[in-house]
Each structure stands twice: as C-alpha cells, then as structure tokens.
N, C-alpha and C positions, 0 to 999 in steps of 0.2 A: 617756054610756056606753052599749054597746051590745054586745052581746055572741052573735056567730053560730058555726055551727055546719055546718061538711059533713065528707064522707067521704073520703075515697081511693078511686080506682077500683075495689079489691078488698073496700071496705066494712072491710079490718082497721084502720084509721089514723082516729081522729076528729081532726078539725080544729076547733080554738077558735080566735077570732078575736075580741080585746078591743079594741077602738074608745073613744079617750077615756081619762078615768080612770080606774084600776082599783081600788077601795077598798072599803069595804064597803059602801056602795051596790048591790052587786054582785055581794054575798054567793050569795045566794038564785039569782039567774040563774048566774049560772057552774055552781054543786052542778048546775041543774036540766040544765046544756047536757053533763052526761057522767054523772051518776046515771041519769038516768032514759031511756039509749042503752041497745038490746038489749047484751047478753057474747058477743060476737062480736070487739068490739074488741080489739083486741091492741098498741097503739101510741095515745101521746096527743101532737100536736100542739097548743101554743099560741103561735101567731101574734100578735106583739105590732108587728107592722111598726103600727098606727094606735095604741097605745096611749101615750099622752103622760104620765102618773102612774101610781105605785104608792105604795101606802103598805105597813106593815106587817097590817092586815088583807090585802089582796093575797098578802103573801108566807105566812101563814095557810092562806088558800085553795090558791095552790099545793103547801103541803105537804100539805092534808087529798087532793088530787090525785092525789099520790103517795102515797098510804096506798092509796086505792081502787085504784090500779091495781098494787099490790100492792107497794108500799116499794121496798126496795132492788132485788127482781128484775122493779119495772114499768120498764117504759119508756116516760117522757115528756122529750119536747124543748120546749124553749123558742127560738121563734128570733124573728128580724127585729125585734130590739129596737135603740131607740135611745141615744145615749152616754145621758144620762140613766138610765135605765131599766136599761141595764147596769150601770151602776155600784150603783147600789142592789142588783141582785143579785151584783155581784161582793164588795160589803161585807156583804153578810148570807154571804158562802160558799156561796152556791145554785150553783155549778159543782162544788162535791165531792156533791151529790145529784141534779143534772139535769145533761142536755148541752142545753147554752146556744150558738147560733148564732147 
C-alpha cells in the first residue's frame, strides 16, 4: 500500500493516489496526505485507478474525508476505480455522498 499525493495546476485540487490495498493499514498515511496540506485546497481527488482492495476501515476513512472537507458542501471525487472496488462503494451507497467516476 502506498499512498501519494500532488496538486492541480492551480494548487486548488489535491490529488490522492492509493496504490494496493486500502484498509486500515492506511489509516494514519491517508489523514496525513490531506490534514496536514496548507486550506488553499478547494476539491479532493482520490485516484483509485492502482488500488485493488477496500475494506470497511477504507470506507471510514473516506467519510472522515468528507467531514474535513466540509460534508455535504465539500467536494470530493472518487475516480478510476475498478469493477471490484466499485461495487463495494456502489453497495455501501458512497454515490449519494461522493461523485464516483
């Protein structure tokens, strides 16, 4: 597991990138890769195109995610995940809380 971190051109957009599986192993690095970014960010990207498991600690994380970036009026995306990985958030209902691509 492995979990990076860049910007967007205009530094509004943080990009997370989970590599592997995403469980609580994980915990700790994920918080650290958007708590501890300057509040300049305005948009949260998480890139799942390499991540191959989720568990419910995961889906945990993703919501404490969206508390910090402000609940219902943050906006974070979830994209480039795989059937797997979809489905786990399409049966938790993580598409009535995030936009999911």
């Amino acid at each position: 597991m492995a979990i990076h971190t860049r910007r967007s051109e205009d530094g509004r957009t943080l990009i997370i990138s989970i590599d592997g599986r995403f469980d609580f192993s994980s915990h700790q690095s994920f918080r650290d890769a958007y708590e501890h970014d300057d509040q300049d960010v305005s948009d949260y990207v998480i890139d799942m195109s390499e991540t191959t498991y989720l568990d419910s600690s995961a889906l945990g994380m993703l919501l404490l995610l969206r508390d910090y970036a402000g609940g219902d009026a943050g906006r974070v995306r979830i994209e480039n995940c795989n059937s797997d990985v979809r489905r786990i958030l399409s049966i938790s209902n993580f598409e009535q809380l995030f936009s999911i691509k």
